[in-house]
KEFI-305003 format. One line per field, with one value per residue (C-alpha): residue number from 1; y, z, x. Coordinates in nm, 3 decimals, m for minus. Each point is the difference from the previous one (the first is absolute). Layout:
<nodes>
k: (NUM/...)
north: (Y/...)
up: (Z/...)
east: (X/...)
</nodes>
This chain:
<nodes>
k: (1/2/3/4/5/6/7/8/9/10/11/12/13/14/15/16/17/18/19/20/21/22/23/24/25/26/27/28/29/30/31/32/33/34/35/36/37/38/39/40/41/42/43/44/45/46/47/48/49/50/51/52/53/54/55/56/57/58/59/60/61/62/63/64/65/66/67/68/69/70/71/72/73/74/75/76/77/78/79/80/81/82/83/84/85/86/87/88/89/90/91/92/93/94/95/96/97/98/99/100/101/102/103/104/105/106/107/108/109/110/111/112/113/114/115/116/117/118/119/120/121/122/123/124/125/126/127/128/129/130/131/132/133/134/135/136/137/138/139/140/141/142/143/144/145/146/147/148/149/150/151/152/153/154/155/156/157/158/159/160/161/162/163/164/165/166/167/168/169/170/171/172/173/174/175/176/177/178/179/180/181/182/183/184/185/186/187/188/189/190/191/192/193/194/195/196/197/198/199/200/201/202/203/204/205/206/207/208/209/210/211/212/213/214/215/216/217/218/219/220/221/222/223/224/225/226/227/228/229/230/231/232/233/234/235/236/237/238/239/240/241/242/243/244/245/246/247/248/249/250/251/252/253/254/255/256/257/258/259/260/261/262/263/264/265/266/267/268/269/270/271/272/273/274/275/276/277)
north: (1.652/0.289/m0.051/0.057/0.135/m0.148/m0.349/m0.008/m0.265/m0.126/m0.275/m0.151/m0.334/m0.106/m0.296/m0.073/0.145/0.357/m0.162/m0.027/0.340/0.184/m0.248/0.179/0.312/0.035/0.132/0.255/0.187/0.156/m0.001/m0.221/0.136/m0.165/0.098/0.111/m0.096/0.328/m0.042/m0.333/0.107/0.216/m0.216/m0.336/m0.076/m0.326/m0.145/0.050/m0.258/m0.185/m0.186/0.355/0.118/0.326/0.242/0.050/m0.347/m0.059/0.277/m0.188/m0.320/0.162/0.209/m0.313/m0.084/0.294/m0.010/0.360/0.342/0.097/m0.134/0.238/m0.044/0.303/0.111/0.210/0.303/m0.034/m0.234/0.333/0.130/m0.261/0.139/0.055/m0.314/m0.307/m0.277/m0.414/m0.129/m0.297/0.030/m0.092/0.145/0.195/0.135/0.127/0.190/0.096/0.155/0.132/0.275/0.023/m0.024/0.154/0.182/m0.262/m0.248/m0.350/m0.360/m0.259/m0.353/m0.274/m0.256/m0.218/0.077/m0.026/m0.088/0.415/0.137/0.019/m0.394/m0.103/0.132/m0.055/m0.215/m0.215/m0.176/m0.446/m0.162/m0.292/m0.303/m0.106/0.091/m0.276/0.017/m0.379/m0.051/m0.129/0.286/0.243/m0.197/0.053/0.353/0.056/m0.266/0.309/0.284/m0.115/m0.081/0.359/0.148/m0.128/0.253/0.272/0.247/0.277/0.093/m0.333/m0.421/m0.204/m0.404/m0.260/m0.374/m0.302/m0.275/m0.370/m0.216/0.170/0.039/0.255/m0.049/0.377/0.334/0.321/0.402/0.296/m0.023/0.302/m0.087/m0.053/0.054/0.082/0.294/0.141/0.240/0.172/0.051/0.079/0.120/m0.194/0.142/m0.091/0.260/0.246/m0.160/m0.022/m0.333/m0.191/0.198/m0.146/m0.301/m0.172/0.293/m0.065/m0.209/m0.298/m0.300/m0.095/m0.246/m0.120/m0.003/m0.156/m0.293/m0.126/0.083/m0.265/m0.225/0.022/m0.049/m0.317/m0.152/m0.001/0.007/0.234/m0.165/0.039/0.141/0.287/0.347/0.199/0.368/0.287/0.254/m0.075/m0.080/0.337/m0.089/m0.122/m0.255/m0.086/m0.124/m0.201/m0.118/m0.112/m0.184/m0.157/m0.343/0.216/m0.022/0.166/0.337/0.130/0.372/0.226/0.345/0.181/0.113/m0.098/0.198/m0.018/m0.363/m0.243/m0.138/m0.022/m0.256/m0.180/m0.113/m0.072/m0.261/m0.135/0.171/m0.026/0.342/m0.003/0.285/m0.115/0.173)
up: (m2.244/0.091/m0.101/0.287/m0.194/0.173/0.127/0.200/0.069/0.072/m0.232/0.046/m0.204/m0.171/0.092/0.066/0.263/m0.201/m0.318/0.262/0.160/m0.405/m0.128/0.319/m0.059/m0.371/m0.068/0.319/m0.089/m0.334/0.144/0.187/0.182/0.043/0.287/m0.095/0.137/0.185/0.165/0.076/0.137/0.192/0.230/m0.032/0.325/m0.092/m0.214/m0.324/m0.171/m0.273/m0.155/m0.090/m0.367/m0.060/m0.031/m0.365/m0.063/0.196/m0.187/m0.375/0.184/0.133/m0.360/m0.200/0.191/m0.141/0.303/0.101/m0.262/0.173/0.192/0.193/0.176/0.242/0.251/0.315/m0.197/m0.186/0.162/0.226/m0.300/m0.007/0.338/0.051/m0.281/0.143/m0.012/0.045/0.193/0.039/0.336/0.253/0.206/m0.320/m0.150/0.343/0.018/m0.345/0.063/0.339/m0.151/m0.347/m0.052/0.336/m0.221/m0.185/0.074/0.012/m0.032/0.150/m0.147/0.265/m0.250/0.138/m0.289/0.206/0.389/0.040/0.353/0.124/m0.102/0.112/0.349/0.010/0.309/m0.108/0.210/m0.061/m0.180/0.179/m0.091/0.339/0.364/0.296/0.335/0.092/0.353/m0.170/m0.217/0.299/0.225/m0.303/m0.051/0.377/m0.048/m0.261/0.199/0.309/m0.264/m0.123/0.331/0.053/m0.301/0.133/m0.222/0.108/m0.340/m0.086/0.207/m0.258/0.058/m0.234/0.087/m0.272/0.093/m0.190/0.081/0.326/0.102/0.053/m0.165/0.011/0.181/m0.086/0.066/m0.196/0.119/m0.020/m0.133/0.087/0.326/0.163/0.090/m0.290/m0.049/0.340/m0.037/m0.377/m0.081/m0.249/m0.377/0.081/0.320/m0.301/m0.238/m0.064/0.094/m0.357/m0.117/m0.114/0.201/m0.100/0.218/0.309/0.233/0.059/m0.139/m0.035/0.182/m0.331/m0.116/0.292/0.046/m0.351/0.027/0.324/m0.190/m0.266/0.283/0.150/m0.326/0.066/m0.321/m0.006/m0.224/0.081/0.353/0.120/0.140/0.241/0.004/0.198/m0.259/m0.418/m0.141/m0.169/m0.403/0.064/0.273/m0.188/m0.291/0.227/0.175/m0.385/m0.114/0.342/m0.043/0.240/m0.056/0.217/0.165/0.318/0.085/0.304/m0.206/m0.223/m0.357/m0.336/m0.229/m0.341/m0.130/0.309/0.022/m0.391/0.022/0.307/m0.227/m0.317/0.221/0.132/0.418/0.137/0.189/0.350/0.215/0.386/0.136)
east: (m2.434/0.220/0.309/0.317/0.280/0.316/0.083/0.383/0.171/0.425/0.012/0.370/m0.071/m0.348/m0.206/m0.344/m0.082/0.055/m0.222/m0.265/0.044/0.016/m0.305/m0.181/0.069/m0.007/m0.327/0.035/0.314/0.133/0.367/0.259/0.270/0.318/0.232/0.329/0.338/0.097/m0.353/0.080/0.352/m0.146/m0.261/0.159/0.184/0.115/0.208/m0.005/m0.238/0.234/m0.279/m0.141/m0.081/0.093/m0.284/0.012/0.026/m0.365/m0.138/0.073/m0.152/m0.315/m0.022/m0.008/m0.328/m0.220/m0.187/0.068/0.006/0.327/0.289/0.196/0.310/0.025/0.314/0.011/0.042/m0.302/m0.237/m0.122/m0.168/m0.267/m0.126/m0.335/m0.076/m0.206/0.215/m0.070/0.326/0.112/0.043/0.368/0.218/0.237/m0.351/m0.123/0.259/0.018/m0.364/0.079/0.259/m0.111/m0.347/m0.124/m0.346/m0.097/m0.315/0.135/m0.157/0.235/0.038/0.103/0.101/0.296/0.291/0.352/0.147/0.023/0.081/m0.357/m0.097/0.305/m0.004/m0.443/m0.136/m0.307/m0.225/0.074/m0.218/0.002/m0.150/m0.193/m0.060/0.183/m0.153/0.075/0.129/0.369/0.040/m0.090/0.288/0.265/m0.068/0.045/0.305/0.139/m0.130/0.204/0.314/m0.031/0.012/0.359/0.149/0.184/m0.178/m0.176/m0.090/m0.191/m0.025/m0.103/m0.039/0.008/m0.059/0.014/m0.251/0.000/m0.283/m0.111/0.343/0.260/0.304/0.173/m0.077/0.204/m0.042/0.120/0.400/0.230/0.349/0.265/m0.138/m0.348/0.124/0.171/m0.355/0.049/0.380/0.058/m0.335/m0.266/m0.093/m0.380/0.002/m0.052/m0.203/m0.387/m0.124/m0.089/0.291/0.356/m0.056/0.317/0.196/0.063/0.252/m0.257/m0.037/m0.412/m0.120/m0.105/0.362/0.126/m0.190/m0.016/0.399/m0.003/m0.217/0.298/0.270/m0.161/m0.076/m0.393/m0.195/m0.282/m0.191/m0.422/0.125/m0.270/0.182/m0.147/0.106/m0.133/0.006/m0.034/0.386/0.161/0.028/0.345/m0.112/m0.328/0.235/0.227/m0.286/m0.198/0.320/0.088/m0.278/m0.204/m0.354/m0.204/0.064/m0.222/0.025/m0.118/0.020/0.155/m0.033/0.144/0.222/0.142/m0.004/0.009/m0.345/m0.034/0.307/m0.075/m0.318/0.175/0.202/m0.385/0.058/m0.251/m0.107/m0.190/m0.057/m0.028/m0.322)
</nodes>
């Protein structure tokens, strides 16, 4: 086996996702490099992650392994000397970058492994894995209930709909509302008119639909509990945890995608999923 000299990798705390991603590589690389702080400065555009180990510190953890001949810790003044080196890299958003500017010559072999909520899964769109198809003649006439609902919001930007349904019947309807009035958007201007959609979906000047119907459920005293919701488009992650703690247990959607960790807890509460055909 040839052997592929470098593996790369930000490693701000150790767990097992990075035992997985060494045990791997071990046999394919001689060398693991470690990015530094003032590389880290440099392409982090967050906040500062508190939970992180310094550098050094990861490199004594990952040494007492003996999985790798060397352990490196390199900085932005140094790192450009490796240029030209094949490199294994633990691939998100700060080591993109990382390679981008710094290791523009050098043949790389990404690794996809899942190892932190970086920019790039954080903001990702994937397609629901629902757990069944609805084409019923009810579920059709509550999905047109929420279609019609959503058309009421004053958005331009997005109408979503959202109808809770007990036993056949309708106990709540609501649209994405702008506050404190429906036309606050148009006259002071709305956050999302400059955002991605997916993106930094708690911005904005709406309540969901999602948000405001559970809130009405709240208002009225109406328990939720085994109630189905219909919703035109899949619930944000915010909404989807409102909606998996609310007694709600089934949730029918038009469209839309998931992102970050909505649908994974709308089934650790047991919701149901159903896409309306």
């Amino acid at each position: 086996m040839s052997v592929q000299k470098n593996l790369l990798a930000y490693i701000p705390v150790f767990h097992r996702g990075y035992d997985l991603l060494f045990q791997r590589h071990k046999d394919k690389v001689e060398n693991l490099v470690i990015l530094g702080d003032s590389l880290i400065d440099e392409f982090t555009t967050v906040a500062k992650e508190i939970r992180a180990l310094p550098p050094s510190r990861a490199k004594l953890i990952v040494e007492s392994l003996n999985l790798f001949k060397t352990v490196f810790v390199f900085e932005s003044v140094n790192i450009g000397g490796l240029s030209g080196q094949p490199f294994i890299v633990a691939r998100d958003a700060l080591t993109e970058k990382v390679v981008e500017k710094y290791l523009p010559k050098s043949p790389i072999q990404w690794d996809s492994s899942f190892l932190r909520w970086d920019e790039k899964n954080v903001l990702s769109l994937e397609n629901v894995k629902f757990d069944r198809l609805a084409s019923s003649e009810f579920d059709q006439k509550m999905m047109l209930d929420a279609i019609i609902e959503g058309e009421k919001s004053s958005s331009w930007w997005r109408r979503v709909g959202a109808v809770i349904v007990r036993d056949e019947e309708v106990l709540l309807r609501a649209h994405n509302t702008h506050t404190p009035s429906e036309h606050t958007n148009y006259i002071e201007g709305d956050p999302r008119d400059s955002i991605k959609a997916g993106e930094k979906s708690e911005l904005g000047t709406a309540l969901h639909s999602e948000q405001l119907v559970i809130a009405s459920a709240a208002r009225k005293g109406l328990k939720l509990d085994g109630t189905s919701l219909y919703v035109t488009v899949f619930p944000c992650p915010a909404c989807a945890k409102l909606v998996a703690y609310s007694g709600i247990k089934k949730i029918f959607f038009k469209e839309g995608h998931a992102s970050l960790d909505g649908e994974r807890i709308l089934r650790f509460r047991g919701v149901e999923i159903v896409k309306i055909k």
